[in-house]
C-alpha positions in Angstrom: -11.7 7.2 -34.2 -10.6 9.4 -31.0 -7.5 8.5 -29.9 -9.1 7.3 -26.3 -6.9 5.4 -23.8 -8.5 2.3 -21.7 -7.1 3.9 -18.3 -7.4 7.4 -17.8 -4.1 9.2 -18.6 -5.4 11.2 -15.4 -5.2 8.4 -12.9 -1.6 7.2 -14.1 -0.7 10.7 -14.0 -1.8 11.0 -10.1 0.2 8.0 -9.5 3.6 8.6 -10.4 5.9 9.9 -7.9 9.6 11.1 -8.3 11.7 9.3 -6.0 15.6 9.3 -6.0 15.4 11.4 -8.7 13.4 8.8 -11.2 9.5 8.7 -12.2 8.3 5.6 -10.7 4.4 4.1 -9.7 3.9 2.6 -6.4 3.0 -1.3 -6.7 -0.4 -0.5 -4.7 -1.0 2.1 -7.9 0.3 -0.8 -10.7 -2.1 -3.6 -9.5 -5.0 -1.0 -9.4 -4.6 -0.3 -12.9 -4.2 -3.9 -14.1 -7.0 -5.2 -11.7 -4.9 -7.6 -9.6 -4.3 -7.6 -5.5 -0.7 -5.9 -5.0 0.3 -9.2 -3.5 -0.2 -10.8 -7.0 1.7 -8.3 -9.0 4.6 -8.2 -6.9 4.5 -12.4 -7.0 4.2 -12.0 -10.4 7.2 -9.5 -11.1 9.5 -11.9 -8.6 8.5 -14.8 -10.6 9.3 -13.0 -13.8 12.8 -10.9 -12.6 14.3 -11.9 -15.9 11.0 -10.2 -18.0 12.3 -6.8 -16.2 15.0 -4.6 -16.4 17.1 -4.5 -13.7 16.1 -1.0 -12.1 12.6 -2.1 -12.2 11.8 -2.4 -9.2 13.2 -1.1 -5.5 12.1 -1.0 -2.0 11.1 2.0 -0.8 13.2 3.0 3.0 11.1 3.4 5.7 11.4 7.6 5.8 10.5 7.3 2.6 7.6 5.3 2.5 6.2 8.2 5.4 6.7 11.1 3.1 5.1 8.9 0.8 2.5 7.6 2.7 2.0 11.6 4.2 1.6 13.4 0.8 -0.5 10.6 -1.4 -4.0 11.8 -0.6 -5.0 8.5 -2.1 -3.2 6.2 0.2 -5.3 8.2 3.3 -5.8 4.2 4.1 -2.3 4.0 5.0 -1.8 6.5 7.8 -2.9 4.8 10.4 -0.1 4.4 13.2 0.3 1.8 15.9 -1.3 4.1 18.1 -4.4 5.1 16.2 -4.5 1.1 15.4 -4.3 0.0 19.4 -7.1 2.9 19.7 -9.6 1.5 17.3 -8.7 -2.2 18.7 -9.7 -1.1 21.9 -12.6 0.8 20.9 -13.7 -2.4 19.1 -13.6 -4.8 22.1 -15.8 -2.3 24.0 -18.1 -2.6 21.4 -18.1 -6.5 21.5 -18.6 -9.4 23.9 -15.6 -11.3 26.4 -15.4 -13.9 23.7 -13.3 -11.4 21.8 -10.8 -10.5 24.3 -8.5 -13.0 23.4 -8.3 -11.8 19.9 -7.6 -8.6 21.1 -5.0 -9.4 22.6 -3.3 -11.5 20.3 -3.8 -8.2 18.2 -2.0 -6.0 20.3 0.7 -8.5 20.7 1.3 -8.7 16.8 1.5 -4.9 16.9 3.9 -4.2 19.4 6.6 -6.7 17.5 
């Protein structure tokens, strides 16, 4: 038998990052891997804190979550700003009816907190 791994050693190798000095995976990267929504897995790993080493898991500061978020080519989903999202909100109630506008709004609102 080959010695064949059930996720490809390529795709965990894409996803870990050195931070702070230590190899760590983004939770986005950890719930792809294991199937789940990152929401679940980091319920999951809050639920279970005593399952996991102490240094398991940290938040990431805002700068670095940019540098992150700027050099991952695979979290291009990511880079929107508030700009480019106010921009495609408006380009989006062009496209549709009044009946939206309110939703808009309430959008735009949400964005600028």
């Amino acid at each position: 038998m080959g010695n064949k791994s059930l996720i490809p050693t390529e795709k965990i190798d894409r996803a870990i990052l050195i931070i702070r000095g230590h190899k760590i995976m983004l939770d986005s990267d950890l719930a792809e891997i294991y199937g789940v929504k990152t929401s679940r897995l980091n319920e999951q790993v809050k639920r279970n804190k005593n399952r996991f080493p102490n240094d398991f898991m940290f938040q990431l500061t805002n700068q670095e979550k940019q540098e992150v978020i700027a050099n991952c080519d695979h979290l291009q989903k990511l880079k929107f700003s508030h700009k480019e999202l106010e921009k495609k909100l408006k380009e989006l109630e062009r496209k549709y009816d009044e009946n939206f506008s309110i939703i808009f709004e309430a959008l735009r609102q949400l964005i600028r907190q």
